[in-house]
FIMI-911094 format. One line per 2 residues: number of its first residue (from 1); their letters; for each residue x, y, z of C-alpha. Coordinates in nm, 4 decimals, padded with zeros to 6 digits. Example, Ala and Ser with C-alpha at 12.3 -4.5 7.8 and 13.67 -1.06 7.14 Angstrom:
1> as> 01.2300/-00.4500/00.7800 | 01.3670/-00.1060/00.7140
***
This chain:
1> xx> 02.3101/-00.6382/-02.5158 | 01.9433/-00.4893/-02.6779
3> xx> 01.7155/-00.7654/-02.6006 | 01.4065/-00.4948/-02.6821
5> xx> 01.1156/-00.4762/-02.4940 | 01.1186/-00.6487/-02.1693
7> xx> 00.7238/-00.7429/-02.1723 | 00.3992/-00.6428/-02.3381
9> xx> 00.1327/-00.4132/-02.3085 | -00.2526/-00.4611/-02.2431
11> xx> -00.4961/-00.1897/-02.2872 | -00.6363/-00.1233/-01.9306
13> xx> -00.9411/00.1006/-01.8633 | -00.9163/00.3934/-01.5720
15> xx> -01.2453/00.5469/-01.5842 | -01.2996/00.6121/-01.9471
17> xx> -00.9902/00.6529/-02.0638 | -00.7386/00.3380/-02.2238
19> xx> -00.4313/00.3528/-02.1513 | -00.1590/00.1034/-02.2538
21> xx> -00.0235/-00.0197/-01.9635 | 00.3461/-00.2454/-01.9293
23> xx> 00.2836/-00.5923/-01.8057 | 00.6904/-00.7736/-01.7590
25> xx> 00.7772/-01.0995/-01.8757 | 00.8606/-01.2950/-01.5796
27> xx> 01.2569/-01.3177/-01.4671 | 01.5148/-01.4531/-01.5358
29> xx> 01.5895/-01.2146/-01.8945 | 01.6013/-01.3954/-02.2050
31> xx> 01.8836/-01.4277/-02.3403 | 02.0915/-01.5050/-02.0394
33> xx> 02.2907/-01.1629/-01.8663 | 02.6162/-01.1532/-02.0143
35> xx> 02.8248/-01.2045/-01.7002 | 03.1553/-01.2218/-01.8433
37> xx> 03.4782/-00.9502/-01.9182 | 03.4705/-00.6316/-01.6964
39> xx> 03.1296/-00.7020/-01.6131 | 03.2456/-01.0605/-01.4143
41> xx> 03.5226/-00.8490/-01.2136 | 03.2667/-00.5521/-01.1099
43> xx> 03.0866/-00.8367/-00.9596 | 03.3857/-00.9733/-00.8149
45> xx> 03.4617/-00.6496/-00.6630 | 03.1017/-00.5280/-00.5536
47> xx> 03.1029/-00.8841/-00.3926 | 03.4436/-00.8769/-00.1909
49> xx> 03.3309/-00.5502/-00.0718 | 03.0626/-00.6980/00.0975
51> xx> 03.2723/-00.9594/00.2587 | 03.4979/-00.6875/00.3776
53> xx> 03.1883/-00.4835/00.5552 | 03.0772/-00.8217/00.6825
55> xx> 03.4104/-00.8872/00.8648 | 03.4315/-00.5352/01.0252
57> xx> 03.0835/-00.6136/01.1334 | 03.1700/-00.9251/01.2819
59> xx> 03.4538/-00.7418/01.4661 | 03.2847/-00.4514/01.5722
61> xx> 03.2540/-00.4528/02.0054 | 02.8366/-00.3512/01.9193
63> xx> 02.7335/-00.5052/01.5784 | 02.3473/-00.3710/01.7168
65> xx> 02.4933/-00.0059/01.7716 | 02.6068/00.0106/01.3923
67> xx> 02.2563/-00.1291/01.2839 | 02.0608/00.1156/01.5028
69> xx> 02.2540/00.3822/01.3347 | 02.2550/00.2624/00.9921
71> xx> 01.8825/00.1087/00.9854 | 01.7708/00.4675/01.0343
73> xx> 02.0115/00.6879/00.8397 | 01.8296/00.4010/00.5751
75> xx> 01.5020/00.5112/00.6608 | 01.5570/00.8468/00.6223
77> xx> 01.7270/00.8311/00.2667 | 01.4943/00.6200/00.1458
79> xx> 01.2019/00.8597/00.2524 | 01.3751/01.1230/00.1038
81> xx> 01.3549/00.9696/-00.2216 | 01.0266/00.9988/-00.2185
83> xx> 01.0007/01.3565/-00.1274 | 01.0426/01.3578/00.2682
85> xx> 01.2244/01.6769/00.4117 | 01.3070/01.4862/00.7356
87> xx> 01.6449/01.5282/00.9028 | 01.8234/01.2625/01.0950
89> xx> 01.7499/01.4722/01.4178 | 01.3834/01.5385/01.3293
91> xx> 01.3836/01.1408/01.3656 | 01.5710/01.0717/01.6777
93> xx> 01.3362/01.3769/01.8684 | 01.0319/01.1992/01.7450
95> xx> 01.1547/00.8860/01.8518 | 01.2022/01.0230/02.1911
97> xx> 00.8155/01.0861/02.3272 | 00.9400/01.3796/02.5371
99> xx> 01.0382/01.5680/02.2575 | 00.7398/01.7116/02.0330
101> xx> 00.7291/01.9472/01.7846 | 00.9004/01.8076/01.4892
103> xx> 00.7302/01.8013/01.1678 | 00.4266/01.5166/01.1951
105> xx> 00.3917/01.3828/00.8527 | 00.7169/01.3558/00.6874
107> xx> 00.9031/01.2231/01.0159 | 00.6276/00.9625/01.0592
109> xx> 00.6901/00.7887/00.7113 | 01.0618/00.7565/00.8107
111> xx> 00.9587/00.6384/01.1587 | 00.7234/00.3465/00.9767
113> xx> 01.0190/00.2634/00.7447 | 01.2667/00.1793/01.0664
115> xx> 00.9596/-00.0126/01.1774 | 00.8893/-00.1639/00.8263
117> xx> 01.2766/-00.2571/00.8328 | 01.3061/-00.3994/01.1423
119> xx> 01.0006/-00.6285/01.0788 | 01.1636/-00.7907/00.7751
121> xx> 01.4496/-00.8281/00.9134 | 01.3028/-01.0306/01.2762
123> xx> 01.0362/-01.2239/01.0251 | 01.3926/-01.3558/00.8291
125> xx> 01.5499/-01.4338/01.1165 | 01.3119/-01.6318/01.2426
127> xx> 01.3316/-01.8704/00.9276 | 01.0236/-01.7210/00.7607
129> xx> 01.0873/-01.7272/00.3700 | 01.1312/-01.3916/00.1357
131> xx> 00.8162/-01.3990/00.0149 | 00.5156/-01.2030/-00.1092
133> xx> 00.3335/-01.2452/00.2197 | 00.6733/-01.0965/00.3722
135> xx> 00.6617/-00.7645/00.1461 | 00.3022/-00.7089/00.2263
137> xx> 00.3444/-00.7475/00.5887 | 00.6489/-00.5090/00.5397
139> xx> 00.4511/-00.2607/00.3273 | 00.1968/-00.2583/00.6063
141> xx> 00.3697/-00.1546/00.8729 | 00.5180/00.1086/00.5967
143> xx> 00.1625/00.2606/00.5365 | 00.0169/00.2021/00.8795
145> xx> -00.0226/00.5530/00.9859 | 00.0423/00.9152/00.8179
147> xx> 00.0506/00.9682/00.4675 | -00.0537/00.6233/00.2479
149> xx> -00.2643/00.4819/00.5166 | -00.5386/00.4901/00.3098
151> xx> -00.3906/00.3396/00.0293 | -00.4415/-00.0313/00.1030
153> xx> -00.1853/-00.0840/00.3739 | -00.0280/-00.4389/00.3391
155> xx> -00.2516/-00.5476/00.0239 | -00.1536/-00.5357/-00.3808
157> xx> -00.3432/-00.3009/-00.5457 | -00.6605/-00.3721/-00.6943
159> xx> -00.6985/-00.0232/-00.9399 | -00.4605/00.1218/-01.1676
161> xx> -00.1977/00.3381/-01.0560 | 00.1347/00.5266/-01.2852
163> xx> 00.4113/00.7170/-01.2605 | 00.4158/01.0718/-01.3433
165> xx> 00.2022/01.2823/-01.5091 | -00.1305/01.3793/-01.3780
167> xx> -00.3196/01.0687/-01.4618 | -00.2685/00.7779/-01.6675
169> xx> -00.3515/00.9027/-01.9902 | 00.0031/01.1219/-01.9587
171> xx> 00.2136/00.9305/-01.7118 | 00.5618/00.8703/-01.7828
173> xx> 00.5319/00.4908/-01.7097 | 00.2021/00.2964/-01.6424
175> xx> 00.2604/-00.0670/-01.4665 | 00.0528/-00.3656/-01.5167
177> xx> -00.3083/-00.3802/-01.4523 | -00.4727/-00.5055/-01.1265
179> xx> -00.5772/-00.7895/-01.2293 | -00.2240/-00.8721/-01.3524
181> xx> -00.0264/-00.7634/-01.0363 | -00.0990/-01.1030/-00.8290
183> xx> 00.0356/-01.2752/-01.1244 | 00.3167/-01.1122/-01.1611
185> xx> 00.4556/-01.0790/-00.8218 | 00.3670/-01.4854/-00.7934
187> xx> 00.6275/-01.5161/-01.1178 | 00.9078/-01.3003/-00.9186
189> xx> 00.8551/-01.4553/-00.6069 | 00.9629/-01.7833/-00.7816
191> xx> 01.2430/-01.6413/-00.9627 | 01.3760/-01.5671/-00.5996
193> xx> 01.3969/-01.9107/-00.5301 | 01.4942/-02.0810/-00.8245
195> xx> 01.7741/-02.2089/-00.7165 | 01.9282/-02.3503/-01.0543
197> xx> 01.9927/-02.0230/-01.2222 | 02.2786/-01.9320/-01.2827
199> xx> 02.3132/-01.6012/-01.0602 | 02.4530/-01.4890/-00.7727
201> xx> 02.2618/-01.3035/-00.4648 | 02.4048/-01.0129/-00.6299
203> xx> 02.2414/-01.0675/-00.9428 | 01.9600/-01.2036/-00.8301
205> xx> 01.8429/-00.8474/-00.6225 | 01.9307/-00.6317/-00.8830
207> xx> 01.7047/-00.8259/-01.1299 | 01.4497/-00.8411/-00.8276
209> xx> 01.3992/-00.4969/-00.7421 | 01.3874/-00.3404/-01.1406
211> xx> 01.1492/-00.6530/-01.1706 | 00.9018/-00.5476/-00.8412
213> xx> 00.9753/-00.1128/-00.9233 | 00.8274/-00.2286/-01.2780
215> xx> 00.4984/-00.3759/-01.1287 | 00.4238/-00.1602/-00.8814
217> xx> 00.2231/-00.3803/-00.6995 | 00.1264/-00.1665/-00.4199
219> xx> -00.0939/00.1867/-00.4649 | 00.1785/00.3804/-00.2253
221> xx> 00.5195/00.3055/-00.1288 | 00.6856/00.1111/-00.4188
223> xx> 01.0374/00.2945/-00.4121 | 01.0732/00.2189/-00.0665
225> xx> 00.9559/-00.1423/-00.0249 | 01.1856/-00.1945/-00.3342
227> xx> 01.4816/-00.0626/-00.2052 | 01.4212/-00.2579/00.1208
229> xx> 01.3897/-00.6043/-00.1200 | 01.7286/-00.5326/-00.2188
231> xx> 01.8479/-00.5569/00.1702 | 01.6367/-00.8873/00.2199
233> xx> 01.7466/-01.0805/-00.0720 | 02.1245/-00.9747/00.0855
235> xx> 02.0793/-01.0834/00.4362 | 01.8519/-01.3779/00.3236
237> xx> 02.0871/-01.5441/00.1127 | 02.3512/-01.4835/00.3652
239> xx> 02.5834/-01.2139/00.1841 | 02.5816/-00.9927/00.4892
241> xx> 02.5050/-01.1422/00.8424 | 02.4165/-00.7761/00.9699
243> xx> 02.1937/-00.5886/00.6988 | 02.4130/-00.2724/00.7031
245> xx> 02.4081/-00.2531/00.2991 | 02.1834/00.0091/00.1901
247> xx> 02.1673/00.1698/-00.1605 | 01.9460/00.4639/-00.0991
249> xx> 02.2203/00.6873/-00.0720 | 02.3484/00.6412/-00.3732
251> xx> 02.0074/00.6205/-00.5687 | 01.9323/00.9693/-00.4056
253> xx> 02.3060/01.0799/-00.5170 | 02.2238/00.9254/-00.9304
255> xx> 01.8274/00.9935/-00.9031 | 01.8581/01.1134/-01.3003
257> xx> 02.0479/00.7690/-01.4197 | 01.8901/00.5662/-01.1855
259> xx> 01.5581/00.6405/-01.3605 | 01.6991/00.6432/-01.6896
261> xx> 01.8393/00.2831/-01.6370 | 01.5085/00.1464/-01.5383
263> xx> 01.3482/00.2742/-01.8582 | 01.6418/00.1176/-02.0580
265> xx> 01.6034/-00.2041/-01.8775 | 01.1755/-00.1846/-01.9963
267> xx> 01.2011/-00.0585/-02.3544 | 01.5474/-00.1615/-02.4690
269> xx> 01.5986/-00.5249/-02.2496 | 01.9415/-00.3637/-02.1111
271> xx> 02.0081/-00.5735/-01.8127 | 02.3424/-00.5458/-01.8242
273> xx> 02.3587/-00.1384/-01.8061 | 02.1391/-00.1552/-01.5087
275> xx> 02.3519/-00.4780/-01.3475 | 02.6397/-00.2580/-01.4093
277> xx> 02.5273/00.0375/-01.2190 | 02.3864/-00.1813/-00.9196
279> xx> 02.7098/-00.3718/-00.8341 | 02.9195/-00.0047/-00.8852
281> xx> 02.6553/00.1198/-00.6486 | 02.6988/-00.1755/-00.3948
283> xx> 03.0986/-00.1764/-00.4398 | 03.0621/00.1920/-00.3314
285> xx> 02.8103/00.1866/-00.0570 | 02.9718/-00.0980/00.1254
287> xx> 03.3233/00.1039/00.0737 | 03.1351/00.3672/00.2570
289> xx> 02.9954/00.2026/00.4933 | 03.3378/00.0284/00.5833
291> xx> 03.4517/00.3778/00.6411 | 03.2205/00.5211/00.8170
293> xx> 03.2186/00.2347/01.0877 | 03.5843/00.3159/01.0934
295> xx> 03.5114/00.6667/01.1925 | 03.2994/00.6170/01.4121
297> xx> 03.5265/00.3882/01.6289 | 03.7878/00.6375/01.6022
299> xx> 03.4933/00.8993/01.7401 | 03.4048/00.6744/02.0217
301> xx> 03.7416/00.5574/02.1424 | 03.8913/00.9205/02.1331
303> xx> 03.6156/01.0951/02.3356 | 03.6174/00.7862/02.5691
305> xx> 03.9310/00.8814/02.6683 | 03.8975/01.2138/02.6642
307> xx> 03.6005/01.1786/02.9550 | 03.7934/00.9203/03.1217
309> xx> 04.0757/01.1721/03.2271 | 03.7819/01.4169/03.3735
311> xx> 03.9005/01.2404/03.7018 | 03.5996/01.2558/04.0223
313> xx> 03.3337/01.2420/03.7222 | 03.4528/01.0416/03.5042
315> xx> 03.2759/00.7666/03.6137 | 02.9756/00.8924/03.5955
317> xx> 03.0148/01.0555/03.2626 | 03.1338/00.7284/03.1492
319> xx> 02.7887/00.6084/03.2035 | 02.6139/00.8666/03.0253
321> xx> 02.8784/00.8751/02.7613 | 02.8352/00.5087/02.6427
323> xx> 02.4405/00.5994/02.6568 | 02.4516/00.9049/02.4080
325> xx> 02.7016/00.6115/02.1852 | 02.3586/00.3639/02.1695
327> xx> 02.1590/00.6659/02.1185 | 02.3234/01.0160/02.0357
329> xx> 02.0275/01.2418/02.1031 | 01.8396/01.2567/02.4473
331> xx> 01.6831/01.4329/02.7440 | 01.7902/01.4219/03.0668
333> xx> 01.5003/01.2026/03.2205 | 01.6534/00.9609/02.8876
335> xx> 01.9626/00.9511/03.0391 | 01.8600/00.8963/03.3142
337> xx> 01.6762/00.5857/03.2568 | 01.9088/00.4607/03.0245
339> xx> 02.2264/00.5161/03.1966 | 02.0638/00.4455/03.5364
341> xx> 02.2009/00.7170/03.7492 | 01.9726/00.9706/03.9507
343> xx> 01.8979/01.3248/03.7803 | 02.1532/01.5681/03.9467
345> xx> 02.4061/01.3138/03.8438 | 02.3148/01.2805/03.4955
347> xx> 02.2926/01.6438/03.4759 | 02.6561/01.6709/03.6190
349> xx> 02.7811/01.4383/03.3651 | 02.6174/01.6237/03.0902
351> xx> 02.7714/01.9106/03.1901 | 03.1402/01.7956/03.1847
353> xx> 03.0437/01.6569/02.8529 | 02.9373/01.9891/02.7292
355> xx> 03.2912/02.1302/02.8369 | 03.4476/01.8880/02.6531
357> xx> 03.2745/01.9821/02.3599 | 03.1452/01.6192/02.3469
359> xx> 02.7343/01.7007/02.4029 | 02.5377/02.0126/02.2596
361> xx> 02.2282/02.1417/02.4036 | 01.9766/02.1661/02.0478
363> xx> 01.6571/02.3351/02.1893 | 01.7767/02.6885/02.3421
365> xx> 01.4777/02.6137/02.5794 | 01.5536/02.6137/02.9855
367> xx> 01.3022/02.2835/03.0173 | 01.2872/01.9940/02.8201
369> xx> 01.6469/02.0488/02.7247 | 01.7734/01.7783/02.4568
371> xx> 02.1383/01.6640/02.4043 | 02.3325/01.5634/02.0996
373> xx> 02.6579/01.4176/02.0533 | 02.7322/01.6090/01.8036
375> xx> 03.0448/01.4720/01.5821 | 02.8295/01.0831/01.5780
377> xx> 02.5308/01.2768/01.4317 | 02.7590/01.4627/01.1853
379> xx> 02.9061/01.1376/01.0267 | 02.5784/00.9979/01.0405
381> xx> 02.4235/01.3285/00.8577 | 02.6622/01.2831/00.5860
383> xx> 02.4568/01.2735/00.2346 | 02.1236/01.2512/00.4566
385> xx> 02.0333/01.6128/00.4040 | 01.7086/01.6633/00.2846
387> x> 01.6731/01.6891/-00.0793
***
């Protein structure tokens, strides 16, 4: 359906050059989505898909393994979005405070995401509402150190900011002005809790997130506190008990359409394309992720038994085994903590691991040695390479 333009423009002043800049009428699209047809089973689909990755959740022997996993495989997709060149490992060494060297900047934006994440997700839990006070406390622990920092860390922005191009003047999209954003973010914030429209959870985040990407209300970090909306209106309104539904993947795998279906949705009113795309995109992601924790289980079980036939170690390796599963890269002083065994014996275990072909050493060095468990981090690497 071509509604046309999806809001106005006001003439806003950066320095002195006008620009016209895109201020959104408020949600829910006029006319109503057309819902019905192929467009009614897609939904259907994208939505019984989520049951079926909330069930394996539910049956899963460590739910909080899964999210560990999946929070920051999130985190790091997300970032790269934006430009990150982060790997999965570069995260996990940071994360472990014996292990420096990775590369500062890029690893700490994925690092504030998890942390960003993880906040919304505790602030929910603890019946606080989906709110704008909730995204700016989320988008400042996304800006609280590294790069962004200094660009209003938790606060909507009060100057102009655009999208491509080298200043206003010649961006490729220019969102409302500051003195519009409070306004606007107030409207969306209400269309999240309108509870007699007619649209599902579904519905509801893919309107949301077009609707905050479009006002831009913070100076850095937009793309990712968007994508994370989309995750908090899910586990909010109780479509997934564990957030393990993440779209970034598949945003960084249609980066081209994604874009162009944004600019549809502004100039040309086409909900619908973009509603399409969205529920294909969750049908697909929650497919995947159904998979994946499959695989996984398969991984675990298999090399379980595998180091449970070692025979006089296998105890012991047992122990360190099921500590490289909650977290598959680590020193030995890691291990040792974790698992709770003294160093020669952790070092034993990692050994007979290593024969098995379980554990890789990743440094080359002789001291400060770090171990990976290899096949997890490959399934988790899948599609996270950087761009």
């Amino acid at each position: 359906m071509q509604r046309g333009s999806t809001g106005r423009y006001e003439i806003a002043r950066t320095g002195v050059e006008p620009v016209r800049a895109f201020v959104p009428a408020p949600l829910p699209p006029v006319p109503s989505l057309d819902l019905s047809g192929p467009r009614a089973r897609r939904h259907d689909e994208a939505l019984i898909a989520c049951g079926r990755l909330d069930a394996i959740t539910a049956l899963l022997p460590d739910p909080d393994l899964f999210l560990y996993a999946y929070v920051r495989r999130e985190a790091l997709l997300s970032s790269q979005i934006e430009g990150t060149q982060s790997s999965f490992s570069d995260l996990l060494l940071f994360e472990l405070d014996e292990a420096p060297g990775v590369p500062f900047d890029d690893v700490v934006e994925v690092s504030n995401y998890v942390a960003a994440l993880e906040h919304g997700l505790a602030r929910l839990r603890e019946g606080f509402p989906l709110s704008n006070r909730l995204l700016r406390e989320i988008h400042g622990k996304l800006l609280a150190r590294g790069r962004g920092s200094d660009k209003q860390p938790g606060e909507f922005r009060t100057s102009q900011n655009w999208i491509g191009g080298t200043r206003p003047g010649n961006a490729s999209f220019v969102p409302p002005p500051p003195d519009l954003v409070q306004d606007c973010m107030a409207a969306l914030e209400r269309f999240l809790h309108d509870e007699a429209l007619p649209y599902s959870s579904l519905v509801r985040a893919a309107l949301a997130h077009v609707q905050f990407e479009t006002i831009h209300p913070f100076l850095d970090g937009n793309g990712r506190v968007g994508r994370l909306l989309i995750a908090m209106v899910l586990h909010h309104d109780g479509v997934l008990r564990q957030p393990l539904l993440y779209l970034s993947l598949y945003l960084k795998q249609h980066r081209a359409e994604y874009y162009r279906l944004l600019d549809a949705v502004r100039h040309d009113g086409d909900w619908e394309a973009w509603v399409d795309f969205f529920l294909e995109g969750v049908e697909r992601t929650s497919a995947g992720a159904v998979e994946t924790a499959h695989r996984l289980l398969a991984l675990f079980r298999d090399d379980r038994e595998r180091v449970a036939a070692l025979g006089r170690t296998a105890a012991n390796a047992l122990r360190i085994f099921e500590a490289l599963r909650r977290r598959p890269l680590a020193t030995i002083n890691d291990l040792v903590e974790r698992a709770g065994v003294n160093y020669q014996t952790a070092a034993r275990a990692v050994q007979a691991l290593e024969g098995l072909g379980i554990v890789r050493e990743i440094t080359g060095r002789r001291r400060d040695r770090v171990f990976a468990y290899d096949a997890y981090l490959a399934i988790l690497n899948e599609g996270a390479e950087p761009l």
